[in-house]
C-alpha positions in Angstrom: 10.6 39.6 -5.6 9.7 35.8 -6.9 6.6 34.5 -4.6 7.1 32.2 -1.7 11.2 33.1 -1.9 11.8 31.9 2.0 13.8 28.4 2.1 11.7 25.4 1.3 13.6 23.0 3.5 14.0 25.0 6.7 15.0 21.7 8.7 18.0 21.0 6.2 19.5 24.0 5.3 22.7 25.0 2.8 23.9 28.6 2.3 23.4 29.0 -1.4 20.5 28.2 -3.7 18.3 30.3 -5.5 14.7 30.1 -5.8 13.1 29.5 -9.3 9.6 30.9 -8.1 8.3 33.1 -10.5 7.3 33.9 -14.4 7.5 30.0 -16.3 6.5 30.0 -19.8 3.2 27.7 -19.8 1.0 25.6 -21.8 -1.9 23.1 -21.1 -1.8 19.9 -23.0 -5.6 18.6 -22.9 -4.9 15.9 -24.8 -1.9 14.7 -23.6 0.1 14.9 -27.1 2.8 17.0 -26.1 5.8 15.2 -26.8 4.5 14.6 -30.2 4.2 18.2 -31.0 7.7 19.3 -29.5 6.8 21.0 -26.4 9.9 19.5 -25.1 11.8 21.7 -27.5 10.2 24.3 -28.6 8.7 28.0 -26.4 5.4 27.4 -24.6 1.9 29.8 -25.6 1.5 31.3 -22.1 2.7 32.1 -18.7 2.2 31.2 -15.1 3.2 32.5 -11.4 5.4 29.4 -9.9 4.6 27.5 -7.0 0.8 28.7 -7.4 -1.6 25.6 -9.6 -2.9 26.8 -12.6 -6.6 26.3 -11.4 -5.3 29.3 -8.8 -6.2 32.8 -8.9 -2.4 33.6 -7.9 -1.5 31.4 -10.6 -2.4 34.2 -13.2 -4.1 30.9 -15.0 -7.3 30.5 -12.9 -8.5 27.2 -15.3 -10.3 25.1 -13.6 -11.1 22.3 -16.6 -9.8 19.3 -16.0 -5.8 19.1 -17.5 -4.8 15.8 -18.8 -1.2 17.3 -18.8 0.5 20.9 -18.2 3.7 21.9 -19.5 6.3 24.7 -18.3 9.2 25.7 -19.4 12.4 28.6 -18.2 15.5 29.5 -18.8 17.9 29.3 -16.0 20.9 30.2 -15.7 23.8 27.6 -13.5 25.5 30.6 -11.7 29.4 30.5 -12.4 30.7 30.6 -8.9 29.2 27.3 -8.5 31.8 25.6 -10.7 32.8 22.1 -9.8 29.5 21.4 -8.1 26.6 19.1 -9.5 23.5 21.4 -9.3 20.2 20.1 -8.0 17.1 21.3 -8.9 14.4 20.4 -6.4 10.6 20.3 -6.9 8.7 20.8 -3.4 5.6 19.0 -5.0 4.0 18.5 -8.5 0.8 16.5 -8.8 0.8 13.9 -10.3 3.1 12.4 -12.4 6.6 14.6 -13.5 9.1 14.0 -16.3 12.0 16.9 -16.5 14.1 17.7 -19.1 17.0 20.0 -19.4 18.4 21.1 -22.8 16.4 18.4 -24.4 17.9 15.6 -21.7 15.2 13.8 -19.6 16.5 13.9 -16.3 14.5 12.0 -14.4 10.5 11.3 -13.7 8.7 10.8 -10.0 4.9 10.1 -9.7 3.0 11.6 -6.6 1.6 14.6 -5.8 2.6 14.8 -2.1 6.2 14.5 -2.4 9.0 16.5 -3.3 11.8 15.0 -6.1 15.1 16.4 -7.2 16.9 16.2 -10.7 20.6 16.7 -11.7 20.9 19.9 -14.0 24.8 19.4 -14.7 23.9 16.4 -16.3 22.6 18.5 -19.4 25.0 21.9 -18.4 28.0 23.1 -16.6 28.0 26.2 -14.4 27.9 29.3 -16.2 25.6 27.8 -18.8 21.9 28.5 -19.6 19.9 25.5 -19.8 16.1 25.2 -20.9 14.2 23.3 -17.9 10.8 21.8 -19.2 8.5 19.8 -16.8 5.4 17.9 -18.1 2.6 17.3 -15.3 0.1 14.4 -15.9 -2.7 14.7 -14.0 -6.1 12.5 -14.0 -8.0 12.4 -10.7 -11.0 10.2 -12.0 -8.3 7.1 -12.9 -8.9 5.4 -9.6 -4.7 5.3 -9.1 -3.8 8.4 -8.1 -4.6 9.9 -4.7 -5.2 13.2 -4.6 -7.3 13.6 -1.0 -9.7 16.0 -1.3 -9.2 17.2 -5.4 -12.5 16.9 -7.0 -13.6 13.9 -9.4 -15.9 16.0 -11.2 -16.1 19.6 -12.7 -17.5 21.3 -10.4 -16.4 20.7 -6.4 -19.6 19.4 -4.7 -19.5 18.0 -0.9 -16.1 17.4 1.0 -14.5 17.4 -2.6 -12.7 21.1 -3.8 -10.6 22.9 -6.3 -8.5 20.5 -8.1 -4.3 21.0 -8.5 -2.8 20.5 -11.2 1.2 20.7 -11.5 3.7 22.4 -9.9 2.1 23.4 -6.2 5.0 24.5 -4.1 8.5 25.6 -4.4 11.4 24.9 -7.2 14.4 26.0 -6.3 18.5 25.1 -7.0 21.4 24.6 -5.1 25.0 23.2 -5.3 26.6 20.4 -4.2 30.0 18.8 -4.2 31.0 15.7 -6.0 30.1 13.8 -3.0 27.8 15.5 -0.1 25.6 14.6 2.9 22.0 13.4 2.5 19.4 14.9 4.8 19.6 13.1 8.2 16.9 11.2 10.1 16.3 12.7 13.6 15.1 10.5 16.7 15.1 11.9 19.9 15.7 10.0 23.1 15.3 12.4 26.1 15.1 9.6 28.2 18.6 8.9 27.7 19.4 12.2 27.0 20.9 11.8 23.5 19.7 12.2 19.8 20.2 9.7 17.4 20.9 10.7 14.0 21.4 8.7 10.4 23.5 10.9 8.6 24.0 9.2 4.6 26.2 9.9 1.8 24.9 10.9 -1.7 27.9 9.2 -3.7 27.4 9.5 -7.3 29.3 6.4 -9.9 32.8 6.9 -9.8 33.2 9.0 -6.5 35.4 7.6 -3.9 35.2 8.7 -0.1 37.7 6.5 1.7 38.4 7.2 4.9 36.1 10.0 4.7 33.9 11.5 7.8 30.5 12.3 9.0 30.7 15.1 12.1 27.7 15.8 14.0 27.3 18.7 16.5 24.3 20.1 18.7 24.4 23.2 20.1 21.9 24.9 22.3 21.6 28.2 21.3 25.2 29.4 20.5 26.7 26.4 23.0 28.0 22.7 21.5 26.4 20.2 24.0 27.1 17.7 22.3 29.0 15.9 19.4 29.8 12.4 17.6 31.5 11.2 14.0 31.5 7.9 12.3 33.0 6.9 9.1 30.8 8.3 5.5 28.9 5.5 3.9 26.3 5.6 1.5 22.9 4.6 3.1 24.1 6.3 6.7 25.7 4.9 9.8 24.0 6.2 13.0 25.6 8.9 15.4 24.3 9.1 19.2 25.1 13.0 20.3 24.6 12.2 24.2 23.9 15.7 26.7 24.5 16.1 30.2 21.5 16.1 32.0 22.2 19.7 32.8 22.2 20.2 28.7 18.9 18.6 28.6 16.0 20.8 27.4 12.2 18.9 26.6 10.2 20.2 23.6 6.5 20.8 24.0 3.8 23.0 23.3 4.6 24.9 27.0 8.3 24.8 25.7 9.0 24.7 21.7 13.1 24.7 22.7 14.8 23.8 19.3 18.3 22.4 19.3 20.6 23.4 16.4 22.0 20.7 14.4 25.7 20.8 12.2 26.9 18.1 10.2 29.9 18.4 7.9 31.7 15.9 5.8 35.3 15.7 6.1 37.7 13.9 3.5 40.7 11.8 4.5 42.9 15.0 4.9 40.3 16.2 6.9 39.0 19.1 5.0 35.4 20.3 5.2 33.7 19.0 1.8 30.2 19.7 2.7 28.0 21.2 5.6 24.5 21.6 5.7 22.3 22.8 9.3 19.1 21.1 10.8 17.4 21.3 14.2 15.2 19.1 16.7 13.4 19.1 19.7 14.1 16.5 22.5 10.5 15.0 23.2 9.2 11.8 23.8 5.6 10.6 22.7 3.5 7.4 23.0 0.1 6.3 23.8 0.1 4.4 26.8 -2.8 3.4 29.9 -5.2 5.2 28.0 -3.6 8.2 27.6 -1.8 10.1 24.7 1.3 10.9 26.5 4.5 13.5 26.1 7.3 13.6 27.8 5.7 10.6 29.9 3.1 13.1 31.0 -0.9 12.7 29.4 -1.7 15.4 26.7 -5.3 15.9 25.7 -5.5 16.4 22.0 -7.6 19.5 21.3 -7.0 19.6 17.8 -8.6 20.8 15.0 -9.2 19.1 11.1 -7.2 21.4 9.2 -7.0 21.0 5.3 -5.1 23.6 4.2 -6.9 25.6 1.9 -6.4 29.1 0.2 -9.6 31.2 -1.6 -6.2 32.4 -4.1 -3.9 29.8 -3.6 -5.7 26.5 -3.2 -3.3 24.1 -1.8 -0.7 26.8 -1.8 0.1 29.3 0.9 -0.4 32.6 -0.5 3.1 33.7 1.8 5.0 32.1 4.7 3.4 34.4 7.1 -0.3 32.3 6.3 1.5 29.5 7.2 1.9 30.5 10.3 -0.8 32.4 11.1 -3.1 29.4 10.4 -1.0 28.1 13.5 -1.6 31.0 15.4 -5.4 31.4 14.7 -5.4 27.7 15.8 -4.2 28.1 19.1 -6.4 31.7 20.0 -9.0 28.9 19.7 -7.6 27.2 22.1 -6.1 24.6 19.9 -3.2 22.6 20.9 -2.6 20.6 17.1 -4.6 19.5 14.0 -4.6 16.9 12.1 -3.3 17.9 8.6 -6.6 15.9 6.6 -6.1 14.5 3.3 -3.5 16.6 2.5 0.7 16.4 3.1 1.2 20.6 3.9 4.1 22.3 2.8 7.3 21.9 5.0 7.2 25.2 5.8 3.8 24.5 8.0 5.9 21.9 9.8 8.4 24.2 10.6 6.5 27.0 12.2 4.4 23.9 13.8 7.8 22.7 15.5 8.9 27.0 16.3 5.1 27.3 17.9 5.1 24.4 19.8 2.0 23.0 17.6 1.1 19.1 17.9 -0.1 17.8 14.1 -0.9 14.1 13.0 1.4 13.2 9.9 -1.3 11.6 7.3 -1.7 11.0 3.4 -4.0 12.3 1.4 -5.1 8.8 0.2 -8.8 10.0 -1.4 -9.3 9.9 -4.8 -7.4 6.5 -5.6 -9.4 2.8 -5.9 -7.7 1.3 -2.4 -8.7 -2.5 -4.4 -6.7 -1.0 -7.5 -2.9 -2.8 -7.6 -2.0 0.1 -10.0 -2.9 2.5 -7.2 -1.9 0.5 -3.9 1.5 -0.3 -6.2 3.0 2.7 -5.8 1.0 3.9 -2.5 3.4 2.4 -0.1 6.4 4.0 -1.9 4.5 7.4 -1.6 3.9 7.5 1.9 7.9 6.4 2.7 9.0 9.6 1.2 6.7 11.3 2.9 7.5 10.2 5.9 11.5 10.5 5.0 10.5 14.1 4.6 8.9 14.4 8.2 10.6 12.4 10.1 12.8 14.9 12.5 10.0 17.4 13.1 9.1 17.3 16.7 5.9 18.4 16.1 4.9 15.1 14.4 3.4 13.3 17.4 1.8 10.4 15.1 1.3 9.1 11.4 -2.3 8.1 10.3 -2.1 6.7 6.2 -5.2 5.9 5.6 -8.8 7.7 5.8 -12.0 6.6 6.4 -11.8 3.4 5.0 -14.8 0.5 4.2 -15.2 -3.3 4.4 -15.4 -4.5 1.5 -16.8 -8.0 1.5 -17.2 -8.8 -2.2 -13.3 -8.9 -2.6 -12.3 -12.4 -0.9 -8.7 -11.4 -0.4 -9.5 -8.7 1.0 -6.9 -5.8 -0.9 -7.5 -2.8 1.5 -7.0 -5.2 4.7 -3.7 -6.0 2.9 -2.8 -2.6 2.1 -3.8 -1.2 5.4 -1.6 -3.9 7.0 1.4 -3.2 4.9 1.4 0.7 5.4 1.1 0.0 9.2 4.2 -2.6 9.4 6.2 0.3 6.8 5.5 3.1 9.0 6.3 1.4 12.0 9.5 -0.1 10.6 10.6 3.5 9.8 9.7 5.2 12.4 9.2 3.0 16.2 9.2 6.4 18.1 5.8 7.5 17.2 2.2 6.1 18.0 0.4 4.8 14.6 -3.0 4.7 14.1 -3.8 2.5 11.0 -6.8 4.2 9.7 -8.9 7.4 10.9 -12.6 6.2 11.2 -14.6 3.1 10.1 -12.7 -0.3 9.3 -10.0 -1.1 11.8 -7.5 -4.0 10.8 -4.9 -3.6 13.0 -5.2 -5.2 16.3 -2.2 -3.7 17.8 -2.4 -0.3 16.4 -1.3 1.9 19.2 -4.7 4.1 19.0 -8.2 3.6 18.1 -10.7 6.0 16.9 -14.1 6.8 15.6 -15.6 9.7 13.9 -18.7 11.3 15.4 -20.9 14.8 14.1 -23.9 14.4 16.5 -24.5 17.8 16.8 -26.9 17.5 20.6 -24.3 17.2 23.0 -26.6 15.6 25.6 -26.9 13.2 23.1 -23.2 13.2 22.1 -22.3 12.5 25.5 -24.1 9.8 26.2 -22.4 7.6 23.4 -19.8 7.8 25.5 -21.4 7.2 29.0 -20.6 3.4 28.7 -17.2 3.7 27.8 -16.5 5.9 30.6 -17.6 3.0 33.0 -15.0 0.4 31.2 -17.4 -0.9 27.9 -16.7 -1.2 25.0 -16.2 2.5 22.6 -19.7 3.9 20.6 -18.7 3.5 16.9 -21.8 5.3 14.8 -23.5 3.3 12.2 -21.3 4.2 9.3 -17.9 2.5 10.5 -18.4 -1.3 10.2 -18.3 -3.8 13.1 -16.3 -6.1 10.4 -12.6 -5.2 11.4 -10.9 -5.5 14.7 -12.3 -5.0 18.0 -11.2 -2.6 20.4 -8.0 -3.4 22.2 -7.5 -1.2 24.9 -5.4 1.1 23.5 -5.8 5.4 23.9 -9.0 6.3 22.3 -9.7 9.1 19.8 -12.9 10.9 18.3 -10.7 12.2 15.5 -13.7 13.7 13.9 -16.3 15.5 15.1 -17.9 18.8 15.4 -18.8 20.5 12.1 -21.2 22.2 12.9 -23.0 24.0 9.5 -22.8 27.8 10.3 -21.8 30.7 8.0 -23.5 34.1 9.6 -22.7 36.5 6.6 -24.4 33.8 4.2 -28.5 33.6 3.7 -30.0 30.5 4.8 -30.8 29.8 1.3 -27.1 29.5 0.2 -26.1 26.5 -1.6 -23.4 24.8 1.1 -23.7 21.9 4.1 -22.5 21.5 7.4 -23.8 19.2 10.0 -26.4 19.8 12.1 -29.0 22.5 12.3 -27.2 25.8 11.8 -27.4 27.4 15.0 -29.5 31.1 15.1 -26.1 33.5 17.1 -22.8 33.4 17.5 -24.4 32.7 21.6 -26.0 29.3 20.6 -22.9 28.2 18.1 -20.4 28.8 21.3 -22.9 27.1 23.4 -23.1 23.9 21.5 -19.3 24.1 20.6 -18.6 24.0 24.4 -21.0 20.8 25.1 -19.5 19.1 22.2 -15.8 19.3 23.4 -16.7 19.4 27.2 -18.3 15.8 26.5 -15.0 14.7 25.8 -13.0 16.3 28.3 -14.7 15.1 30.9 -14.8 10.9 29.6 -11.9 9.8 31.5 -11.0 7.4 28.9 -10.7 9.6 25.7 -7.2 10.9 25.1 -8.9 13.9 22.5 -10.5 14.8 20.0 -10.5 16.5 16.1 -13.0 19.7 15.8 -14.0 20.0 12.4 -12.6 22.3 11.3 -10.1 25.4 11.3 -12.1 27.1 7.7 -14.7 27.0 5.5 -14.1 25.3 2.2 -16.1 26.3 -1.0 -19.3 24.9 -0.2 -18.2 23.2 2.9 -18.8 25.7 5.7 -18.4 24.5 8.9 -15.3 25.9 10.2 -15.0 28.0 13.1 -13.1 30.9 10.1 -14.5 32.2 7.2 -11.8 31.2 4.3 -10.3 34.2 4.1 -9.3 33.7 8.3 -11.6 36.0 9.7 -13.1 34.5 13.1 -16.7 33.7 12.9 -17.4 34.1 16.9 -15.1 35.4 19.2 -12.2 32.7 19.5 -11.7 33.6 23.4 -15.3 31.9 23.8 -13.9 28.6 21.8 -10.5 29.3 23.8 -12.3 29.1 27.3 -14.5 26.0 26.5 -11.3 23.9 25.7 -8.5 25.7 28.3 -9.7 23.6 31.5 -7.4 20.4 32.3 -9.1 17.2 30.8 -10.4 13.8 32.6 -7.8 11.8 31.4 -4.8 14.8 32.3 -5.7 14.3 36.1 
């Protein structure tokens, strides 16, 4: 069986496809000369283990040199049943920048590394037909344009920088289509009103007519339609509003993951079924409001965790599904209710099992690695993080987008480029999506006044001492920012506040104290003292009355950053029901 073979889009689902995973014939071009000398046409020296990076153990590859470019190539075969249908090839991700060919024919290019693209394989071969697939990854993390979050600049990985990824990182897979078909629907919930609101699209190719054709949505609870709309098909969507009975009316949340079922078919003028693909989505509200980070109008305390998704085989990549979800489930025996997913966009598979679990994760970008004054890099930024969010946009689990990381004044630039690029990813996320609370940066440099939460990110490891930073606040001052995030960008406003970083305590028990790694803080002497301190650190916050939660860093260790409460390979470092109970009590700002 090919590695990784579950579907790769669980939230918008077809019967057929077939997964590519697998055996690809591969070749690493260090120079970048490729074309030149006919890897587009001709058989590649090696061989690698699809979706896994080269730099991977699973890969079979295991190079960890910097790759200019990477090349792969297989034969596929378009099966013949699927005659009459244009056949998509999808690519779940492929850092950094991707040209494909088929039989020769360059069918189409996409630059990012967080993203997935698709191609049209029936433009170079009919159903029936084998056709060579090539892809050429280019791939430069020390450019200053390409962000890569936490992919290392240099050889080696060396402080909160790891293993690089090169190439194809998660699933490539196939499907058909007919002539004309539906394009993956964005989701909005209203359960105030008790209806969904769905844009539902048409993908209609140059020549293709759909007069009088129809968009049909239904949502079912369990087996049961409770609800149902249709509109006319247009390319670029019309909006459907599925409105419930109250008595149909089931809230999502992390006491209550309830997933609705979600049909849409395409009818043509006769009204015959042309296409029909399945979603889901969970009725929830959230926003951050009087302080509070709120669902389903009630306050939520974030207790999540930093997760950064990280593999000792796989890297970036999931080893199997079931690690996926287990990361979840490890999460929440700590007494986790979300993460933030940091500097890193996770496979959609993560999302999936986030939304199944009842899991609460921030949607952010992994914007490290780029030059945030560099127009080459911002250029193409904004573009990035819209698919992105296109991807993720109907997952109830997604409580809030964050873009940016970390970012810096910089006061030798007099137009100021990041404040610019800040503002214009904060007006594009809000413009896609109004439902969610946006945070325009996580730590440091605030430019947006009416971002709808603020934050600051603080590893004082005394808790006496971490509490009293926030002693003020409690009694209506202004927030403790530490001495690394500038006073230069907009004051606080009011809004919910956030340590979205903290924690990180340096601790690895099976390691001698000698061991080349960092944390922060003195390492504490037992599993006894590291509880002890964890439990001062979080109570801090659940007691302030006017913090809506917090980010422990973080779920595992990474290479020579060890200060997560696992070992990388998941094994718990101190019994989790200790973690569990210092986090399970209601917080300040929930009563």
């Amino acid at each position: 069986m090919a590695p990784r073979p579950e579907y790769p889009r669980p939230q918008w689902r077809r019967d057929e496809w077939l997964c590519l995973n697998g055996e690809w014939q591969f070749e690493i071009d260090h120079a970048d000369t490729g074309r030149e000398r006919g890897l587009v046409e001709r058989e590649l020296s090696g061989a690698i283990t699809v979706p896994f990076c080269p730099e991977s153990e699973l890969s079979g590859v295991g190079e960890r040199e910097f790759m200019r470019a990477v090349w792969y190539r297989r034969d596929v075969e378009l099966p013949p049943e699927w005659e009459g249908s244009r056949v998509l090839l999808h690519f779940g991700a492929v850092d950094y920048e991707a040209t494909v060919w088929a039989n020769g024919v360059e069918l189409g290019a996409h630059t990012g590394g967080w993203s997935p693209f698709t191609v049209e394989l029936t433009r170079a071969a009919k159903p029936g037909e084998t056709v060579a697939v090539v892809l050429r990854a280019r791939d430069d993390t020390r450019d200053g344009a390409q962000p890569g979050g936490k992919q290392s600049p240099r050889f080696e990985s060396h402080g909160c920088y790891y293993t690089r990824t090169t190439g194809i990182w998660q699933t490539v897979w196939m499907e058909p289509v007919p002539q004309v078909s539906l394009e993956r629907p964005a989701i909005l919930p209203d359960p105030g009103a008790a209806r969904v609101h769905c844009t539902a699209g048409i993908d209609l190719p140059a020549g293709a007519v759909a007069d009088g054709w129809r968009v049909r949505a239904e949502l079912l609870a369990g087996e049961t339609p409770v609800a149902s709309d249709e509109v006319g098909a247009a390319r670029g969507g019309r909006g459907l509003v599925l409105q419930l009975d109250d008595t149909d009316l089931r809230r999502w949340s992390p006491a209550d993951p309830f997933l609705y079922d979600l049909v849409l078919t395409l009818n043509d003028a006769s009204g015959e079924v042309v296409d029909r693909a399945v979603s889901y989505c969970g009725l929830r509200s959230v926003d951050a409001e009087d302080g509070a980070f709120r669902l389903n109008g009630e306050p939520v305390f974030l207790r999540t965790v930093l997760d950064q998704g990280y593999y000792p085989d796989g890297v970036m990549t999931a080893p199997t599904d079931e690690a996926l979800r287990r990361d979840i489930e490890l999460s929440m025996e700590c007494g986790f209710n979300g993460a933030r997913l940091h500097q890193k966009v996770f496979e959609e598979r993560f999302l999936y099992w986030a939304d199944r679990l009842g899991y609460l994760v921030w949607g952010e970008f992994g914007d490290w690695g780029a030059d945030r004054r560099n127009p080459r890099a911002s250029a193409s930024w904004v573009r990035q993080w819209v698919e992105v969010m296109r991807r993720d946009i109907s997952h109830p689990s997604v409580i809030g987008w964050c873009p940016l990381n970390e970012t810096h004044d910089t006061p030798h630039d007099s137009v100021r480029p990041l404040d610019e690029l800040t503002r214009a990813l904060f007006e594009t996320t809000r413009a896609i999506d109004p439902t969610r609370p946006v945070l325009d940066t996580s730590g440091y440099k605030h430019v947006v006044r009416e971002a709808d939460v603020y934050d600051c990110h603080d590893y004082c490891q005394d808790p006496s001492e971490f509490a009293a930073h926030y002693e003020e606040f409690a009694r209506g001052g202004d927030p403790w920012v530490n001495s690394g995030e500038t006073t230069k960008g907009v004051a606080y406003a009011g809004q919910p506040f956030f340590v979205s970083e903290m924690g990180g305590t340096w601790w690895n028990p099976a390691a001698a104290e000698s061991e080349d790694s960092w944390g922060y803080g003195d390492r504490p002497k037992s599993p006894e003292e590291y509880a002890e301190r964890f439990k001062g650190l979080v109570g801090a916050l659940l007691d302030n009355p006017r913090i809506c939660g917090y980010c422990y860093t973080q779920l595992t260790d990474i290479e020579q950053e060890q200060n997560g409460v696992l070992y990388p390979d998941r094994r718990p470092k101190v019994d989790l029901g200790l973690l569990r109970s210092a986090q399970e009590r209601p917080a300040a700002v929930e009563e």
